[in-house]
ROTOR-379506 format. One line per 4 residues: number of its first residue (from 1); for each residue z, y, x of C-alpha. Coordinates in pm, 1 decimal, always signed. Example, Ala and Ser with C-alpha at 12.3 -4.5 7.8 and 13.67 -1.06 7.14 Angstrom:
2
1) +780.0/-450.0/+1230.0 ~ +714.0/-106.0/+1367.0
//
This chain:
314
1) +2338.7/+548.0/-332.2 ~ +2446.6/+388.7/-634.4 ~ +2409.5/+3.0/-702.8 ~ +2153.5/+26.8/-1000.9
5) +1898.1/+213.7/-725.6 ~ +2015.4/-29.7/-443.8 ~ +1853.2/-301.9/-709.0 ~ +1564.9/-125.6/-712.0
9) +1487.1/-74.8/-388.9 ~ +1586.4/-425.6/-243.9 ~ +1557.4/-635.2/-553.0 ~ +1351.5/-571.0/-845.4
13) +1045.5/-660.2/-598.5 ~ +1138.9/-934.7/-450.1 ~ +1250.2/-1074.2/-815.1 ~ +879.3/-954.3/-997.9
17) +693.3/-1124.2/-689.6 ~ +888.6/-1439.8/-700.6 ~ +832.5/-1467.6/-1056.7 ~ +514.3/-1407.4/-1106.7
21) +422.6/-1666.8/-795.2 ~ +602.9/-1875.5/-1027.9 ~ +427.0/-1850.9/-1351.9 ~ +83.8/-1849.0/-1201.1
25) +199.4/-2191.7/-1032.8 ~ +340.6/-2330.6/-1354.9 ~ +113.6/-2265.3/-1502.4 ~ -169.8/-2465.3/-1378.8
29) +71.9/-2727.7/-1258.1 ~ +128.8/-2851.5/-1566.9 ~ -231.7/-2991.2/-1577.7 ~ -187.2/-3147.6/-1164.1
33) +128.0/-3295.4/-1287.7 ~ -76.0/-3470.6/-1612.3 ~ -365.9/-3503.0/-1368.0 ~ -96.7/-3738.0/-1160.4
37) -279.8/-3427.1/-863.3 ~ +70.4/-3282.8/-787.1 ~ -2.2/-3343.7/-438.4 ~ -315.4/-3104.1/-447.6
41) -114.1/-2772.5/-412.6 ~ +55.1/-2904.0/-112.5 ~ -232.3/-3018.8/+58.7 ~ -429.7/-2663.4/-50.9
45) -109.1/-2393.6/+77.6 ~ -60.0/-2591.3/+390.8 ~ -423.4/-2561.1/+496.1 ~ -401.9/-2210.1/+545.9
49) -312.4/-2191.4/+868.1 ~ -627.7/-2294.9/+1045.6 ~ -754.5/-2007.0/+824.6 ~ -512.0/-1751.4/+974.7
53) -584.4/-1817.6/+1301.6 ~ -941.4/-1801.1/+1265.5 ~ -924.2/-1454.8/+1105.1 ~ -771.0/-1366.0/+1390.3
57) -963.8/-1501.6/+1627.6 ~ -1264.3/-1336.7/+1474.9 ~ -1127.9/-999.6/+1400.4 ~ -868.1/-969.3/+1660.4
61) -631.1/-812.2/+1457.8 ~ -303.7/-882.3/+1261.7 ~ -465.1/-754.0/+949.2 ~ -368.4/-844.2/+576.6
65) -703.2/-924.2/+412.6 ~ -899.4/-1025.1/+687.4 ~ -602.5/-1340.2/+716.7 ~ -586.0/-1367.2/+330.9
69) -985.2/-1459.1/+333.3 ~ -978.3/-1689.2/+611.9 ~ -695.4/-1871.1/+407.4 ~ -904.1/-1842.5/+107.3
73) -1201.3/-2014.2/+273.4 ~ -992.0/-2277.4/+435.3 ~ -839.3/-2389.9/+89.6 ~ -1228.2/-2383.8/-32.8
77) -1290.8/-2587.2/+258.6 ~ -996.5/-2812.2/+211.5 ~ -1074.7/-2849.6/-204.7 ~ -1451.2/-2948.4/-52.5
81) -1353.0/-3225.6/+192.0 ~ -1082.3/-3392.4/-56.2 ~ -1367.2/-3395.3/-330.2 ~ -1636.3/-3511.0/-74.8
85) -1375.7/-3788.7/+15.6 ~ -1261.2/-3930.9/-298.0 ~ -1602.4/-3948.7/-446.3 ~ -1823.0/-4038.7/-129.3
89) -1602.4/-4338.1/+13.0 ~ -1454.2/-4397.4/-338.1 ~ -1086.0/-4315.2/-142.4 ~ -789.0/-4263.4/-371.9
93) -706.5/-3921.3/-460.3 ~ -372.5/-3910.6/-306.4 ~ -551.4/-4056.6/+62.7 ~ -790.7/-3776.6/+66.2
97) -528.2/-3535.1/-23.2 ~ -301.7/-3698.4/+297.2 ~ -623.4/-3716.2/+533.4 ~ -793.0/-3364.4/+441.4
101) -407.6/-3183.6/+445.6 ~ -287.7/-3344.9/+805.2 ~ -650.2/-3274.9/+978.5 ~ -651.0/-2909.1/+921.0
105) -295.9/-2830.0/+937.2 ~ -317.5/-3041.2/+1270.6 ~ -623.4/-2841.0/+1359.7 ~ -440.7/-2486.9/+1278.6
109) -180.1/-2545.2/+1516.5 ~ -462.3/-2689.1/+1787.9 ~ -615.0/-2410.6/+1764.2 ~ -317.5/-2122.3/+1746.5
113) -147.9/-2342.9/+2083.5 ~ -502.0/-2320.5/+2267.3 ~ -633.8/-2006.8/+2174.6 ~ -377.2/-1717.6/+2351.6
117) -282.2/-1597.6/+1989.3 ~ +23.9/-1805.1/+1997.8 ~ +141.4/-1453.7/+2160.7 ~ +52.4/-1257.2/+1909.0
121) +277.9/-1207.6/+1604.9 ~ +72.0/-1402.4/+1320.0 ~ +391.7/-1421.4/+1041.4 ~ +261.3/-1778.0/+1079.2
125) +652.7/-1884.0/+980.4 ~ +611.6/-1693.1/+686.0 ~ +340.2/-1851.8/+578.0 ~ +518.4/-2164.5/+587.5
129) +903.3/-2059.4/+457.7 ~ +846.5/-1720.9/+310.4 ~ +937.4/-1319.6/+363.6 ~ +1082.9/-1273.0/-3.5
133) +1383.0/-1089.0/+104.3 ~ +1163.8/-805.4/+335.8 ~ +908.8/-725.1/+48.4 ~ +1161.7/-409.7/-46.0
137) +1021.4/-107.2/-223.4 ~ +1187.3/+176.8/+4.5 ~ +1010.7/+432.2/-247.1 ~ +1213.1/+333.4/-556.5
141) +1497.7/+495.3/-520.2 ~ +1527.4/+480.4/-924.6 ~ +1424.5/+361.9/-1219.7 ~ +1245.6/+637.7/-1280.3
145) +1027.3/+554.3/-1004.7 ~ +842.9/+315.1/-1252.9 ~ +689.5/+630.1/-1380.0 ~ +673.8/+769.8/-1083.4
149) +255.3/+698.7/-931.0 ~ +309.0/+788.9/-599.9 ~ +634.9/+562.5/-587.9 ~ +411.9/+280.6/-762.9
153) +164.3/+342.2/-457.6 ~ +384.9/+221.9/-233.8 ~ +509.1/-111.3/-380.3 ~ +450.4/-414.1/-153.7
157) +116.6/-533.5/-170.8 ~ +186.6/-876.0/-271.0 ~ +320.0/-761.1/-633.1 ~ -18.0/-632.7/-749.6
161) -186.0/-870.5/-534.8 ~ +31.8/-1156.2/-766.8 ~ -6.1/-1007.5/-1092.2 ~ -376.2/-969.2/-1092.7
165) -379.3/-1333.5/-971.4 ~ -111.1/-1449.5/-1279.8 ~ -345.8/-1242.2/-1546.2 ~ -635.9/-1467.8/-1380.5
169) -503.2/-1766.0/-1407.9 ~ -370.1/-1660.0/-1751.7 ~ -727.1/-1592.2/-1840.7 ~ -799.7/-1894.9/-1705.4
173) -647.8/-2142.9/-1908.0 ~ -674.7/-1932.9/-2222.1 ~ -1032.0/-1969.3/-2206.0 ~ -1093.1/-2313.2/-2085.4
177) -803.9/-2453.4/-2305.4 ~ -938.4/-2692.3/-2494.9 ~ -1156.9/-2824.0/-2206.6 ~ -878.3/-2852.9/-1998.4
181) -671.1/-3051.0/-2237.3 ~ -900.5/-3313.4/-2336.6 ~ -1047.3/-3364.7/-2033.2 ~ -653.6/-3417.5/-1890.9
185) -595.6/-3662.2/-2161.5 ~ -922.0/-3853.2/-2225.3 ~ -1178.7/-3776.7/-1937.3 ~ -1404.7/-4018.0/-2099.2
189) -1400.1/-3828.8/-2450.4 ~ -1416.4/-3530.9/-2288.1 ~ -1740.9/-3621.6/-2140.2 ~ -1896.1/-3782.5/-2446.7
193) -1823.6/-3468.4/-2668.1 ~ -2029.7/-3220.4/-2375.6 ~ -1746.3/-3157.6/-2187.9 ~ -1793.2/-3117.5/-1786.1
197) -1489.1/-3299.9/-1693.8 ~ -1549.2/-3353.0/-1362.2 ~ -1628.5/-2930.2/-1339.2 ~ -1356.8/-2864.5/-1524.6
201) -1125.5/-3050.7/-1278.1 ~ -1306.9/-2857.7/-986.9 ~ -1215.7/-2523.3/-1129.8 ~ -857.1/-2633.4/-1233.0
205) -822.7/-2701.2/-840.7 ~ -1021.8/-2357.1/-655.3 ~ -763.0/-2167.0/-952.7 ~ -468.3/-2328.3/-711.3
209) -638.8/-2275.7/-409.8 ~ -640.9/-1905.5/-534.2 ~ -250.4/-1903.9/-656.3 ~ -160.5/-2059.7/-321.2
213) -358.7/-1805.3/-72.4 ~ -226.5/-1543.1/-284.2 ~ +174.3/-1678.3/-290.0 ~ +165.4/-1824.7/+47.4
217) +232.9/-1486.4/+252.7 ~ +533.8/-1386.1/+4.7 ~ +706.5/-1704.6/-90.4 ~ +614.1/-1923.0/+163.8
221) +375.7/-2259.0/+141.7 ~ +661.1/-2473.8/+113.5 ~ +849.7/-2311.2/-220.2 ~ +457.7/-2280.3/-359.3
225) +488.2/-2682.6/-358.3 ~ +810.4/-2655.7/-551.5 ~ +634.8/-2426.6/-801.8 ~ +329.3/-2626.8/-854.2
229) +557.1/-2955.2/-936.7 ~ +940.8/-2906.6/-1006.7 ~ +901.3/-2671.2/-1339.4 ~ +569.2/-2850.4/-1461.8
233) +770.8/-3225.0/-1371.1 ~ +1096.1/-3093.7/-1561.7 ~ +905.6/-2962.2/-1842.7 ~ +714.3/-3318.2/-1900.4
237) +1085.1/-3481.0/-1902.3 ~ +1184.5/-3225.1/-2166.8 ~ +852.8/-3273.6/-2439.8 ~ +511.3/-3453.7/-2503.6
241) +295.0/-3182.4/-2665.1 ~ +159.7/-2988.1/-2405.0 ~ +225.5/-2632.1/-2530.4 ~ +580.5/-2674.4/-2532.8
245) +565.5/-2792.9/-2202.2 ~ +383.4/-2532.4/-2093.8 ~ +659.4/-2314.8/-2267.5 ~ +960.1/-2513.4/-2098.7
249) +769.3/-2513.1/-1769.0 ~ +756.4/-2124.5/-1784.4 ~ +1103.7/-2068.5/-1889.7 ~ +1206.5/-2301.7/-1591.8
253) +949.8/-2119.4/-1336.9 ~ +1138.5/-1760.0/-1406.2 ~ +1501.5/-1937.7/-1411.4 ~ +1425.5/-2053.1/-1067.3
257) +1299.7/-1745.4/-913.9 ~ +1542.9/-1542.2/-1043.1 ~ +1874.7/-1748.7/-997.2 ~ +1781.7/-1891.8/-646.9
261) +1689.0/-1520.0/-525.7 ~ +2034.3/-1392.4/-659.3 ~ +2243.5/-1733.2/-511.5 ~ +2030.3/-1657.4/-219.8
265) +2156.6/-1344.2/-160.2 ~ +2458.0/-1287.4/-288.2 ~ +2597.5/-1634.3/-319.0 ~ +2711.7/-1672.9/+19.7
269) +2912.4/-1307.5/-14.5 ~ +3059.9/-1450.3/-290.0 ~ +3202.1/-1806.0/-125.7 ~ +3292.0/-1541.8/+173.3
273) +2993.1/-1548.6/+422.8 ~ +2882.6/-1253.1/+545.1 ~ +2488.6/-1365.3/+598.7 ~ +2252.1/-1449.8/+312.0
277) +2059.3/-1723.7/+322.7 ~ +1610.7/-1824.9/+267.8 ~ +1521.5/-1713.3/-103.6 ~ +1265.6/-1932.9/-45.8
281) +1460.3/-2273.1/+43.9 ~ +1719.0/-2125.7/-224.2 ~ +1463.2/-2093.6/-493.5 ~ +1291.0/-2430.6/-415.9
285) +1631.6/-2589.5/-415.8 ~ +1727.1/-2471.0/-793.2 ~ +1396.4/-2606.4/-894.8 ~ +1477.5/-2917.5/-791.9
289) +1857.0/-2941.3/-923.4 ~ +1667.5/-2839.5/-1233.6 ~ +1384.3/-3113.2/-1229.6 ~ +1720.6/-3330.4/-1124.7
293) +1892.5/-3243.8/-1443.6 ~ +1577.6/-3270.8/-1665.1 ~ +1591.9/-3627.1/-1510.6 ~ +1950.6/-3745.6/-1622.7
297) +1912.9/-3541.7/-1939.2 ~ +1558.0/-3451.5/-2079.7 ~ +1511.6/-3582.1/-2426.1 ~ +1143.7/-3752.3/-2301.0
301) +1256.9/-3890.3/-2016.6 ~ +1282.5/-4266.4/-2170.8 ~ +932.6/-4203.8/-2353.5 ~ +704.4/-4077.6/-2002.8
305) +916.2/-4367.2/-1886.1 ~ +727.6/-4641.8/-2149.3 ~ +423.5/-4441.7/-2181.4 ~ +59.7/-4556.1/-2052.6
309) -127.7/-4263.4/-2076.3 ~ -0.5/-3889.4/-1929.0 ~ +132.4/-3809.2/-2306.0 ~ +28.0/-3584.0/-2623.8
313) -226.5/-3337.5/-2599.1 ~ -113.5/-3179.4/-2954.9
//
């Protein structure tokens, strides 16, 4: 087999899947990070376990769907209790976030240590670092497979799954752009002009309880942390208009993906190991040398530094 169809089979996947878990989480966390929410997406991926175990425990099987909807509904859940919190007993945002995220999380693992599934094979590890490298497409043994429908039938599930979830989030803030800008920048304008800021901000966060349930069983809760913040944080350090950073934040999402899922796997061949290491932890880890760089060397950096107010909306 030659190498161009060994990079088909075992890598072009892998590669479109990260990615587009990437944009779709760069996406909207642009807005957390000018929201000061960043710690929203890790509160909503990690409360999916509690929602795997429950689908299990009510279907009794290790199926796909059934586990992706009990995720689903826990993030709802989780979205529910943080708003209920912070408005209710007038908590900050970040204390509901911490409260809401270590009460389920502790309740998944309760549950999955009391209820006998602990023995069943859950991919509950997955869920938390990622199964990147296994989510191969044996039927592409070209690049004519591309063309090829029955080859395209048998593409892991997560790649469609991940671009119909990117073209919804897409859709997303195409539509609600201006709402979502100027109720970012100026909640209180926002409101006095019609605007349903406090809807608006609801909607923002169900879209990233979406982007995590759907990313969480490919790359991983942890890395979907990573993409929420680290390309949204580095873009803010590199401009203050928001569709540049949106731009930056993009460009930085796909450079991550795809260099930390090559180093992953064939960096260590090439310092002389013979075992590659997580894509996940790899591709986390360039996001954050990136955000680290943006940090010594991003042209805004001084500016966000001085700033009062989470920057330009033009």
């Amino acid at each position: 087999m030659s190498a161009p169809n060994d990079f088909v089979q075992l890598s072009l996947a892998p590669l479109l899947i990260g990615a587009l878990a990437a944009i779709s989480c760069a996406l909207l966390g642009n807005f957390l990070v000018l929201r000061r929410q960043s710690l929203i997406g890790d509160a909503v991926s990690h409360v999916a376990l509690p929602g795997i175990v429950a689908a299990f425990l009510v279907t009794g099987a290790v199926a796909a769907w059934p586990m992706m909807i009990g995720a689903a509904l826990a993030a709802v859940v989780a979205v529910l209790l943080i708003e209920a919190i912070r408005i209710l007993g007038r908590v900050e945002p970040g204390a509901a976030m911490g409260v809401v995220f270590t009460s389920m999380f502790a309740a998944g693992v309760v549950l999955l240590e009391q209820s006998g599934s602990r023995n069943v094979h859950l991919d509950v590890e997955h869920a938390l670092y990622g199964n990147l490298e296994s989510l191969i497409w044996l039927a592409g043994e070209s690049w004519g497979a591309l063309l090829d429908p029955a080859a395209l039938a048998d593409l892991p599930p997560q790649l469609p799954r991940l671009a119909v979830v990117t073209a919804l989030v897409a859709g997303f803030v195409l539509v609600l752009w201006k709402e979502l800008v100027v109720s970012t920048f100026d909640p209180a304008f926002a409101r006095s002009v019609g605007i349903r800021a406090d809807l608006v901000g609801f909607g923002l966060i169900a879209m990233v309880a979406v982007v995590a349930v759907a990313a969480f069983d490919a790359v991983g809760s942890i890395i979907v942390i990573a993409m929420f913040v680290c390309p949204a944080a580095s873009a803010r350090l590199m401009t203050d208009r928001i569709g540049l950073q949106i731009a930056w934040s993009l460009a930085f999402a796909v450079a991550s993906a795809i260099l930390g899922y090559v180093l992953a796997g064939y960096g260590p061949i090439w310092l002389g190991a013979q075992d590659s290491v997580s894509a996940a932890g790899t591709i986390a880890t360039v996001s954050g040398l990136i955000l680290a760089a943006a940090c010594l060397a991003g042209p805004r950096r001084r500016g966000i530094k001085g700033s009062a107010g989470p920057g330009s909306p033009g």
